[in-house]
mmCIF file of the C-alpha atoms, coordinates in Angstrom:
data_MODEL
# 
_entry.id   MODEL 
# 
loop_
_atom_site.group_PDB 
_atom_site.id 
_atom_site.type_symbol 
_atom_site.label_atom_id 
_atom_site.label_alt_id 
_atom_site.label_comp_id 
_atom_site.label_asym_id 
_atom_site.label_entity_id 
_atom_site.label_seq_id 
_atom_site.pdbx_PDB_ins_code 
_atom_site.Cartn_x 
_atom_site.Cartn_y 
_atom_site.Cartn_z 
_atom_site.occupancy 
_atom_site.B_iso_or_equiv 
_atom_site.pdbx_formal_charge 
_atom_site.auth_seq_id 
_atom_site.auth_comp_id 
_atom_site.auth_asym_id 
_atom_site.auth_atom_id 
_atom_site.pdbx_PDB_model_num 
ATOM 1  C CA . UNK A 1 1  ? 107.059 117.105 3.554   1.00 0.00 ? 1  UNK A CA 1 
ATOM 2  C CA . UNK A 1 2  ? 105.941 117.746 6.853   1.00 0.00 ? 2  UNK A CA 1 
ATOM 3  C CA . UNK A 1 3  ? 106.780 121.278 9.063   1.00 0.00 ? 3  UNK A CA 1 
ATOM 4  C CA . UNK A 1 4  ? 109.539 119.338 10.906  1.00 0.00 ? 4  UNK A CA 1 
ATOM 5  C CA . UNK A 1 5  ? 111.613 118.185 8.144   1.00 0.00 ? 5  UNK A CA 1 
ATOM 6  C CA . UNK A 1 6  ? 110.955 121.405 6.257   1.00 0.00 ? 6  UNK A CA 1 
ATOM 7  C CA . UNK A 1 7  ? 112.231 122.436 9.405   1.00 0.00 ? 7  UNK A CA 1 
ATOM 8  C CA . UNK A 1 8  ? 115.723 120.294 9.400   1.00 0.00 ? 8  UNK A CA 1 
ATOM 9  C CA . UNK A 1 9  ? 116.419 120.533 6.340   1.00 0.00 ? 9  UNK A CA 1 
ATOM 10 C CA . UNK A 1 10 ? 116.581 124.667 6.247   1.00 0.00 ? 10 UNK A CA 1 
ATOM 11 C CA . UNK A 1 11 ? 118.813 124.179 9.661   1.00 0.00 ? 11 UNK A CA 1 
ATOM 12 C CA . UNK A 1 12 ? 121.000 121.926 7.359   1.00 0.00 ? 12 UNK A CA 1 
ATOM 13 C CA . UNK A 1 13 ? 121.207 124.179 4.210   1.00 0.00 ? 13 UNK A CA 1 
ATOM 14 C CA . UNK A 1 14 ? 121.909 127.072 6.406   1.00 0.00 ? 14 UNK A CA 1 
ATOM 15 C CA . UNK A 1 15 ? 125.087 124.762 8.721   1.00 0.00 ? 15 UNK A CA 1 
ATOM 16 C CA . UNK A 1 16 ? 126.184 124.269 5.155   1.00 0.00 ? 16 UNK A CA 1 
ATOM 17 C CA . UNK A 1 17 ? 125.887 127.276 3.945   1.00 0.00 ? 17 UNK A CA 1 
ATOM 18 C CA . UNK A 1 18 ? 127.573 129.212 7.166   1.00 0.00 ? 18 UNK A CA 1 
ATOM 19 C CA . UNK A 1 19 ? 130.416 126.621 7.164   1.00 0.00 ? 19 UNK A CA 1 
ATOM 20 C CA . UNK A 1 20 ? 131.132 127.563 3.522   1.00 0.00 ? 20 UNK A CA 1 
ATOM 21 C CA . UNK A 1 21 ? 131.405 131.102 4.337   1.00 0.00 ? 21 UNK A CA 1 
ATOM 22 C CA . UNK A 1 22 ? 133.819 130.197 7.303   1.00 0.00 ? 22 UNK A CA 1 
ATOM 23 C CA . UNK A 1 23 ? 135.825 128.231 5.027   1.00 0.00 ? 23 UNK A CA 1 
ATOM 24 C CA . UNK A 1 24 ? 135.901 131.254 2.216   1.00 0.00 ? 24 UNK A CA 1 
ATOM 25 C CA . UNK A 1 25 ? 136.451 133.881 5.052   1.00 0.00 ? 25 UNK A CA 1 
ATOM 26 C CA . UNK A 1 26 ? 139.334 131.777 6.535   1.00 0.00 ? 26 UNK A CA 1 
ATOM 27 C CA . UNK A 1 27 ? 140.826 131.723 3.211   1.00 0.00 ? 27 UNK A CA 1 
ATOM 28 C CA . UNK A 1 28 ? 140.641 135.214 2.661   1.00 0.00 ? 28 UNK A CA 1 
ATOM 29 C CA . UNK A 1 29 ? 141.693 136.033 6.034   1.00 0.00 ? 29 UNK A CA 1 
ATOM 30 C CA . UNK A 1 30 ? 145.490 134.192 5.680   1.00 0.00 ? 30 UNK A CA 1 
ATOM 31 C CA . UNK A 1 31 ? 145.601 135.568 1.625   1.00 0.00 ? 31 UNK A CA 1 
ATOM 32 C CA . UNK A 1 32 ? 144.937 139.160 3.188   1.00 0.00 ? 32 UNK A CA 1 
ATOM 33 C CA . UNK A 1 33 ? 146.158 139.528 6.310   1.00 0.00 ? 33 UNK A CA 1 
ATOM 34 C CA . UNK A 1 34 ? 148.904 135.978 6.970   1.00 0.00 ? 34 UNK A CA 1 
ATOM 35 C CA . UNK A 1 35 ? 150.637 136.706 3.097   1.00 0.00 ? 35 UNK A CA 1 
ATOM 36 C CA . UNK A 1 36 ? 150.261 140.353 3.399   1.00 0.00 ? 36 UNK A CA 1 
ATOM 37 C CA . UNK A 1 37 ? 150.661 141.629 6.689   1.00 0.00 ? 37 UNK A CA 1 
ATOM 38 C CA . UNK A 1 38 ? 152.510 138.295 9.050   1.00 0.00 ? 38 UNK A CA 1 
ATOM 39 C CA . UNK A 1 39 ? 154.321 136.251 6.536   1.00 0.00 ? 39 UNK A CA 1 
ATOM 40 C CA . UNK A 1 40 ? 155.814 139.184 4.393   1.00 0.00 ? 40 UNK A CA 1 
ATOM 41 C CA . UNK A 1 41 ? 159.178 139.111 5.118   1.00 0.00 ? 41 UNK A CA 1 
ATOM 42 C CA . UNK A 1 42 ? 159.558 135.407 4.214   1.00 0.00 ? 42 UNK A CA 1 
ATOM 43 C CA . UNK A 1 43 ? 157.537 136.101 1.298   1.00 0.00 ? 43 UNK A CA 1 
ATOM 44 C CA . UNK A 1 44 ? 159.426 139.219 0.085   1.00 0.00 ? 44 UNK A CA 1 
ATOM 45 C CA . UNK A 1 45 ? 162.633 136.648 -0.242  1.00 0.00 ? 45 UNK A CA 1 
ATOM 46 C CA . UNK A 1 46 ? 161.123 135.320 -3.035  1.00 0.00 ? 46 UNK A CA 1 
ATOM 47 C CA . UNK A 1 47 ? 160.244 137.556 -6.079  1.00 0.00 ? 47 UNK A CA 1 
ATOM 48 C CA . UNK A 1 48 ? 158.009 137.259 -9.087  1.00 0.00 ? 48 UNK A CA 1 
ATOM 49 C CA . UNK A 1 49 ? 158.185 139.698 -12.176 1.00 0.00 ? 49 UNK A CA 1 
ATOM 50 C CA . UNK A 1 50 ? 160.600 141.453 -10.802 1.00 0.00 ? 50 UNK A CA 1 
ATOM 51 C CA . UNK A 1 51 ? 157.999 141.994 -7.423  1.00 0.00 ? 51 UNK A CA 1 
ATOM 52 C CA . UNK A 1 52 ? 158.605 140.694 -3.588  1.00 0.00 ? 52 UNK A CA 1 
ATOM 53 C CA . UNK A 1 53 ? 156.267 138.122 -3.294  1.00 0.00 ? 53 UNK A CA 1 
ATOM 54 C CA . UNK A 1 54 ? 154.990 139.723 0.168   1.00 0.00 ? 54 UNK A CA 1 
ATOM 55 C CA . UNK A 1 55 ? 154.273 143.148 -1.752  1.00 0.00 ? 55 UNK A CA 1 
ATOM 56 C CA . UNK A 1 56 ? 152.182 141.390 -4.412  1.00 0.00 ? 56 UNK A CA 1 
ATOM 57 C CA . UNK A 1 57 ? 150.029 139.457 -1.824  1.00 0.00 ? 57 UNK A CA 1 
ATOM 58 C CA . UNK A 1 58 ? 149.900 142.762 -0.365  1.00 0.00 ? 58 UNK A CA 1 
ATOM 59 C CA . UNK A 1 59 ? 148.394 144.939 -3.422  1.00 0.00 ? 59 UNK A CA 1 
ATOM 60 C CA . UNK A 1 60 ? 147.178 142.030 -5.600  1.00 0.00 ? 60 UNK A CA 1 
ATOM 61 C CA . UNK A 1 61 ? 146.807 138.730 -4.627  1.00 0.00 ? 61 UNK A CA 1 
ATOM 62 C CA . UNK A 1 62 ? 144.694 139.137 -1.635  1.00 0.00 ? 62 UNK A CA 1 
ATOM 63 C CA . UNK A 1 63 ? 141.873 141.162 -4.553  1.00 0.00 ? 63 UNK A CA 1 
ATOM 64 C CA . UNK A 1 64 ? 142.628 137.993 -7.075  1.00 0.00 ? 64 UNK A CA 1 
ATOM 65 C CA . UNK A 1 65 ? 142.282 135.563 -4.317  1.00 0.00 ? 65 UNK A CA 1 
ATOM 66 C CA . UNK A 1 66 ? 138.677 137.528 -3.234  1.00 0.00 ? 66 UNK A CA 1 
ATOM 67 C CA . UNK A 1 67 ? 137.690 137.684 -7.018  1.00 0.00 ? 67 UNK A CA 1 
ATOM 68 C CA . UNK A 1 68 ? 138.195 134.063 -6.697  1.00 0.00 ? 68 UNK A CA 1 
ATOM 69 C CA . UNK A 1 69 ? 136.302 133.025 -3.378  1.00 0.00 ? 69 UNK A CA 1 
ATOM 70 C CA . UNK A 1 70 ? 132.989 134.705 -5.194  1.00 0.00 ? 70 UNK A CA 1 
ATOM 71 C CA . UNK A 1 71 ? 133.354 132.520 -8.296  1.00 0.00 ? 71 UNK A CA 1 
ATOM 72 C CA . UNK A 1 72 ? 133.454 129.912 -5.747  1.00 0.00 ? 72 UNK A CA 1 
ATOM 73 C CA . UNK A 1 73 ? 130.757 130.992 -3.313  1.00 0.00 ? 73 UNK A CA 1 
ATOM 74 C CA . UNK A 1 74 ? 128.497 131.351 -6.306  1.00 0.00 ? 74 UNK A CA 1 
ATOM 75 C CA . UNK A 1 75 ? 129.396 127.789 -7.675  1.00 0.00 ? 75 UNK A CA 1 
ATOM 76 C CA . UNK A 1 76 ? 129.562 126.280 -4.412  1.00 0.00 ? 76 UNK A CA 1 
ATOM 77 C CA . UNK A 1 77 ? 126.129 127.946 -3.447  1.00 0.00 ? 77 UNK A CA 1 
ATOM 78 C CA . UNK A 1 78 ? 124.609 127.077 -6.862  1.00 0.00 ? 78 UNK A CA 1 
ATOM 79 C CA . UNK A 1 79 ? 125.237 123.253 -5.709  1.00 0.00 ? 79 UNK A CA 1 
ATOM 80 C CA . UNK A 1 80 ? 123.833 123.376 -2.615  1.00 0.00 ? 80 UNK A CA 1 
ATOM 81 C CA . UNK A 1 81 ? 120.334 125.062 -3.901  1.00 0.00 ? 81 UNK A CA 1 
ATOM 82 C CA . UNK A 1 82 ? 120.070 122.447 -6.119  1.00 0.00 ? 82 UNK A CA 1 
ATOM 83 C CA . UNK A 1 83 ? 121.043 119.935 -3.402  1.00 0.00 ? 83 UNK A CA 1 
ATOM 84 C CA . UNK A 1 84 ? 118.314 121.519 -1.009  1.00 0.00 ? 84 UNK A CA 1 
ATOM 85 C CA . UNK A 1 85 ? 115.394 121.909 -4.206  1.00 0.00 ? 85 UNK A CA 1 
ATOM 86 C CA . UNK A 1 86 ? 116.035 125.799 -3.533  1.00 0.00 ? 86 UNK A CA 1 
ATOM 87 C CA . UNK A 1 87 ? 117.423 126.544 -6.991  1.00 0.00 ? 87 UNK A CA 1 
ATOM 88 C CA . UNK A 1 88 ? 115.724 128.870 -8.852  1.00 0.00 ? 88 UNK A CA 1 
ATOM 89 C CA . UNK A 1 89 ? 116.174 126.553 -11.943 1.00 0.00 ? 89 UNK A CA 1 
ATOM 90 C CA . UNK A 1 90 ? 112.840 125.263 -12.942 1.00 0.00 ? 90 UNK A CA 1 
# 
């Protein structure tokens, strides 16, 4: 592989790679701050165990929803090592 493809191919694994984390950060962004901050009043119409929706984004769902984007950052990520032949899998 010569230096210019080694080259493009890092500038593609890292537009992939940022464009995940956009994606993630988006995510956690309306989770945290749309569902628990903007949207609660809509959300506290509708309860669940007893809860207002908009209080359980609020205290809970937005650390579920980030426990979740790392499971998924470290899947997705996993993919695109392999993809890329940067895996640490021999």
């Amino acid at each position: 592989m010569s230096e210019e493809q080694k080259q493009d191919n890092a500038k593609a694994y890292w537009q992939k790679n940022v464009r995940l984390m956009i994606y993630l950060l988006a995510v956690w962004f309306v989770v945290s701050f749309g569902c628990g901050i903007l949207f609660v009043d809509q959300l506290n119409e509708i309860r669940i165990g007893g809860y207002k929706l908009g209080f359980w984004f609020a205290q809970q769902g937005s650390i579920y929803t980030f426990l979740a984007i790392i499971f998924v950052y470290a899947f997705q990520m996993r993919k695109l090592d392999k993809e890329f032949g940067v895996d640490d899998d021999e």
